[in-house]
C-alpha positions as CSV (number, residue, x, y, z in Angstrom):
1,X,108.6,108.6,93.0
2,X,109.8,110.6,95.9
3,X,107.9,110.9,98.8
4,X,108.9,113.1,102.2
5,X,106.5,110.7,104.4
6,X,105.3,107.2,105.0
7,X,102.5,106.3,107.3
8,X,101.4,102.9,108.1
9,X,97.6,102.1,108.8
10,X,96.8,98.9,110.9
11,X,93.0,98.1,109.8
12,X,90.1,96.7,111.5
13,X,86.9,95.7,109.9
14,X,85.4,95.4,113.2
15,X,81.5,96.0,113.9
16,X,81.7,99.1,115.6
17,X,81.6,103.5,115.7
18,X,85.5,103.0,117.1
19,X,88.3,100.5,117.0
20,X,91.4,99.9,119.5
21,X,92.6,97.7,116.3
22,X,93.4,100.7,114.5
23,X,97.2,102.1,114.7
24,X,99.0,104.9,112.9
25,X,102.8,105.4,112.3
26,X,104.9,107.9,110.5
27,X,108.5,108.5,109.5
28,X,110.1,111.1,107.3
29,X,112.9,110.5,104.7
30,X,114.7,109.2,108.0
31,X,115.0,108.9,111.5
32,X,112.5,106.4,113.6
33,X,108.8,106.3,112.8
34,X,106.3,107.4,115.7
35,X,103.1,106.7,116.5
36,X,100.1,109.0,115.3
37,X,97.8,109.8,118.2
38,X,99.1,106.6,120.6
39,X,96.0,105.8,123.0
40,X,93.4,107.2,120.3
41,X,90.8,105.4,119.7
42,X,90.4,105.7,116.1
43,X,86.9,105.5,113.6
44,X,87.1,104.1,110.4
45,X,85.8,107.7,108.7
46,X,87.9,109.7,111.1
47,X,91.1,108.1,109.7
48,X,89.7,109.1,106.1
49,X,89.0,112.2,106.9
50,X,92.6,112.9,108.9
51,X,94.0,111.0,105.3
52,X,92.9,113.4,103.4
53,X,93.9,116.6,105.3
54,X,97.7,115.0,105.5
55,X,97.6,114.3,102.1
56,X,97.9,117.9,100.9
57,X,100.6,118.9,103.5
58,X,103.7,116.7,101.9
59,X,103.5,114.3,99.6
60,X,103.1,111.0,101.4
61,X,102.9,107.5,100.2
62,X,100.0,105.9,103.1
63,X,99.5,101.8,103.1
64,X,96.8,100.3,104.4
65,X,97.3,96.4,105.4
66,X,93.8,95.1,103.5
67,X,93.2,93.5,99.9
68,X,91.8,96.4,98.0
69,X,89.9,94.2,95.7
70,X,89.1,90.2,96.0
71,X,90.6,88.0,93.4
72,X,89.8,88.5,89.4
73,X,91.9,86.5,87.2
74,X,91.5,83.2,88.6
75,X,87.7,83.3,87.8
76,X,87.3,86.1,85.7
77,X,84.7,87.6,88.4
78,X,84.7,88.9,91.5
79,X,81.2,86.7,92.9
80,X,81.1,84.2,90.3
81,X,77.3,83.7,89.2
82,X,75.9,87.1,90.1
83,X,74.5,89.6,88.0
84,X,75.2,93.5,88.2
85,X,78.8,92.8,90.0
86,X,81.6,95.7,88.1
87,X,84.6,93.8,87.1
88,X,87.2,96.5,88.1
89,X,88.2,97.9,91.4
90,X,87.0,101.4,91.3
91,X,83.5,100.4,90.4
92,X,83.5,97.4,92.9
93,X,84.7,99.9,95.6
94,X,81.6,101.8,94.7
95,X,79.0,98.8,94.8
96,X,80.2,97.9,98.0
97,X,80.0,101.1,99.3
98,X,76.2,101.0,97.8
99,X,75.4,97.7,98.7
100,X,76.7,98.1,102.6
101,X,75.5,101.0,104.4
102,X,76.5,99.4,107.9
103,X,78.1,102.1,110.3
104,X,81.3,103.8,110.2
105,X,82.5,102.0,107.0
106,X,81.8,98.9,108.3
107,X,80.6,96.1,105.4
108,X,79.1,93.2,107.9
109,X,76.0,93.1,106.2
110,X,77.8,92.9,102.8
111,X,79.1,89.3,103.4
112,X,76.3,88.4,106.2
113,X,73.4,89.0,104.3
114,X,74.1,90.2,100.8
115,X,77.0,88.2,99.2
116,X,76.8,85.1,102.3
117,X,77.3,82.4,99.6
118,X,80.6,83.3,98.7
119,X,82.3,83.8,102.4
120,X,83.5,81.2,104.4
121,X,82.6,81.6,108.0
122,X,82.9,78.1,109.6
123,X,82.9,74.3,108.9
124,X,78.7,74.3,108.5
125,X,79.6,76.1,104.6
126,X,81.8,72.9,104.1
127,X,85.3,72.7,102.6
128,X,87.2,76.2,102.7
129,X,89.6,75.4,99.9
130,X,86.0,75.5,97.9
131,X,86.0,79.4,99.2
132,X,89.4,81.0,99.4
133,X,90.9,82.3,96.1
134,X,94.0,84.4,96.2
135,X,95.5,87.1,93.9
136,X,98.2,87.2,91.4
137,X,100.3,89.4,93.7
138,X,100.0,86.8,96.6
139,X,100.9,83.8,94.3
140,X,103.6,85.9,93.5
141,X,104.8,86.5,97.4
142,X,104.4,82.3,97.5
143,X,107.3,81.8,94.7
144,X,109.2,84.6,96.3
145,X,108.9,82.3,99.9
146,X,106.4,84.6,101.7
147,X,103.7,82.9,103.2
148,X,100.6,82.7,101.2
149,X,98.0,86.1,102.5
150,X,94.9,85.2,103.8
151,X,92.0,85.2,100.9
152,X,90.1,88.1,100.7
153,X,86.9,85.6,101.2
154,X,87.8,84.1,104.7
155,X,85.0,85.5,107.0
156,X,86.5,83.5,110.2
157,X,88.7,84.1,113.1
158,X,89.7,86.8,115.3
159,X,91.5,88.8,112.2
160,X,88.5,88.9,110.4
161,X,90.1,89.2,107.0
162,X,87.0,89.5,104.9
163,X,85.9,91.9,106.7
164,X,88.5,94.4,107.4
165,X,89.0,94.2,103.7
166,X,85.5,95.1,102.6
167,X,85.3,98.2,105.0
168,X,88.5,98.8,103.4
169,X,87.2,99.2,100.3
170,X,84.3,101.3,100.7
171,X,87.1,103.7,102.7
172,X,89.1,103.4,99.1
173,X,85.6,104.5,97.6
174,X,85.4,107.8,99.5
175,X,89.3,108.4,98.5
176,X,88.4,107.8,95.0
177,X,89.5,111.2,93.0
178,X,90.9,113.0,95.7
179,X,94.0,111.3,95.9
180,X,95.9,108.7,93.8
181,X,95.1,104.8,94.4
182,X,98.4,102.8,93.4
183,X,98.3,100.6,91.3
184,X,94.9,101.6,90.4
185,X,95.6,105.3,89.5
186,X,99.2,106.6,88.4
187,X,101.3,108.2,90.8
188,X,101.7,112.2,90.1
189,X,105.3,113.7,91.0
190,X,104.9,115.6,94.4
191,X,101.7,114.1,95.3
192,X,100.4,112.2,98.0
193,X,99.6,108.1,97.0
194,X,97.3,105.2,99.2
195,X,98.7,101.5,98.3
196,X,98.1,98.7,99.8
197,X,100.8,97.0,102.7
198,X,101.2,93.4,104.3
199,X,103.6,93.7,107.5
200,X,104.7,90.0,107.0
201,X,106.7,91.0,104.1
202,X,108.6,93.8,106.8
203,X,109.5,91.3,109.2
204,X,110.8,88.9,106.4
205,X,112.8,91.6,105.2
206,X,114.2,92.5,108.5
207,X,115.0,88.9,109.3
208,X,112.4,88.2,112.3
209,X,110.7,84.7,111.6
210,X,107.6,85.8,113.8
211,X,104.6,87.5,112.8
212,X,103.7,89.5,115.9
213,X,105.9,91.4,118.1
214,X,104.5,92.8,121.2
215,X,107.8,93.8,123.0
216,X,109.9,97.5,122.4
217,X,112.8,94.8,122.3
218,X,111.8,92.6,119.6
219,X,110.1,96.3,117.8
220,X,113.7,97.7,117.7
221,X,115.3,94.4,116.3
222,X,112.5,94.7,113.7
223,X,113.3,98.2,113.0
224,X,117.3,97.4,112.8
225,X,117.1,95.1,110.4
226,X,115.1,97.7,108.2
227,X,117.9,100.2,109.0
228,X,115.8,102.3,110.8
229,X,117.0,104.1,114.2
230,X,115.1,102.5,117.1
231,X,111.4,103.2,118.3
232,X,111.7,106.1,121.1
233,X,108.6,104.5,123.6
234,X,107.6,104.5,127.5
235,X,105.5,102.0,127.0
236,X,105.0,98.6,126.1
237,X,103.3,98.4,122.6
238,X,100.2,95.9,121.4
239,X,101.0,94.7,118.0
240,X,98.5,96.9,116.1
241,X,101.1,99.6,116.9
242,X,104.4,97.8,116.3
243,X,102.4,96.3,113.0
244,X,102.3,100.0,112.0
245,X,105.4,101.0,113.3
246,X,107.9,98.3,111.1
247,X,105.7,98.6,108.1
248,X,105.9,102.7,108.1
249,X,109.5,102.1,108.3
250,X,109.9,99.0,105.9
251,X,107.4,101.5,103.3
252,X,110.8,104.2,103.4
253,X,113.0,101.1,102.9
254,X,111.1,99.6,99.8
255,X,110.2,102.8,98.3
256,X,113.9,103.3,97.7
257,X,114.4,100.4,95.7
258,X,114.8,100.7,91.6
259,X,111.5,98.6,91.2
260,X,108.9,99.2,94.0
261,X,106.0,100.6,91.4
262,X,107.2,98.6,89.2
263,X,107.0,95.2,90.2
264,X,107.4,91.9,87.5
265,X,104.0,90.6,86.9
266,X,101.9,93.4,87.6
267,X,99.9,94.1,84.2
268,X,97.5,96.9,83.6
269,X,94.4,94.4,83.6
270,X,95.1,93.5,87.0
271,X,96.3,97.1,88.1
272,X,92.5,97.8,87.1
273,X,91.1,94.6,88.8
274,X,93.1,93.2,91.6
275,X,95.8,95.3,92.9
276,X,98.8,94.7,93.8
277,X,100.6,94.9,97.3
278,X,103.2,97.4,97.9
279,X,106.5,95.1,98.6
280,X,106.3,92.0,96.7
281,X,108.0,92.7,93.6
């Protein structure tokens, strides 16, 4: 496919009308990505609704770093033991959307209240190896030597995975039908495409052993090693923004390569259940 943009969207699931966790960067075919809006503090629906208007000007592949579905195959559900749960994305998106009208996107109540027994928020639910299940994709990225993604049902610490996820995918609800979902939908020559992005795989790729960089230094080795010309700032960036700066860039790179939609392993049952992550292939 050939796309004339990549942005990169650094997610929050945070409780909230506004969220400093949010970044956006953008490059073009080349040169050094930028920053969308740097000091903005960004909504949740704000960043759907600026999605879709920037969809229709170029077409331009946008990643968002959260699992757009929880795990399938392992347990051939996605809330083992429930009743009236859909068993592929799309509808999922939608239940979630239904089932968690919190503010701004947000989907809180979902695993608070609602779901509760299936999240693990803390040593008082037990063992968390009884919770956490991960996706074919991510057991994939383990053979390959990534490090193993957090699970999709890990409701603890400051990242707030679980969360950030299940806002995620009431936003890929309200996308539904007005732009392509990868792997979910087909791509369509010379339009825009949303798939998912995990910066890890960035820095692997451009040789940085760390998983945060907070420094225009250690940003521009980052960006090197993608072969991308370096970041042009005046200020110290948070990692939010250099998460969405090397993954815009690291997008371009991947994108290039013979097999990026492609990847071995992804099979059109989980395409319609689980996903897959743009970058492990």
């Amino acid at each position: 496919m050939s796309f004339t943009r990549f942005v990169a969207i650094d997610w929050s699931g945070a409780k909230g009308r506004r969220h400093k966790g949010i970044a956006i960067a953008a490059c073009g075919p080349a040169g050094a990505p930028r920053l969308v809006r740097p000091g903005h503090v960004w909504s949740r629906t704000e960043v759907a609704d600026w999605l879709l208007r920037e969809a229709t000007r170029e077409p331009t592949l946008f990643g968002f770093d959260f699992s757009f579905a929880p795990p399938f195959a392992e347990r051939g559900a996605y809330l083992p033991g429930e009743h009236g749960v859909p068993e592929q994305a799309r509808e999922f998106w939608a239940y979630v959307d239904r089932r968690a009208p919190d503010e701004d996107l947000g989907a809180a109540s979902f695993l608070e209240q609602i779901h509760r027994r299936h999240f693990y928020f803390g040593i008082a639910d037990g063992t968390k190896a009884d919770f956490v299940r991960f996706r074919q994709c991510d057991h994939r990225l383990n053979l390959a030597g990534g490090r193993k993604t957090a699970s999709a049902y890990d409701a603890i610490g400051a990242a707030q995975v679980a969360k950030a996820s299940f806002s995620g995918m009431r936003l890929l609800h309200h996308l539904s039908g007005k732009v392509p979902i990868w792997p979910m939908d087909p791509l369509e020559a010379g339009r825009s495409a949303v798939v998912e992005i995990y910066t890890r795989i960035y820095l692997r790729n451009a040789g940085m052993s760390g998983t945060k960089l907070r420094s225009r230094v250690d940003l521009n080795r980052a960006l090197d090693g993608l072969g991308s010309p370096p970041a042009r700032l005046r200020f110290e960036p948070d990692d939010h923004q250099t998460d969405a700066l090397v993954t815009a860039a690291g997008m371009r790179a991947h994108a290039a390569r013979s097999r990026a939609f492609a990847p071995d392993g992804l099979t059109p049952s989980l395409a319609r259940t689980e996903g897959w992550t743009f970058g492990i292939v």
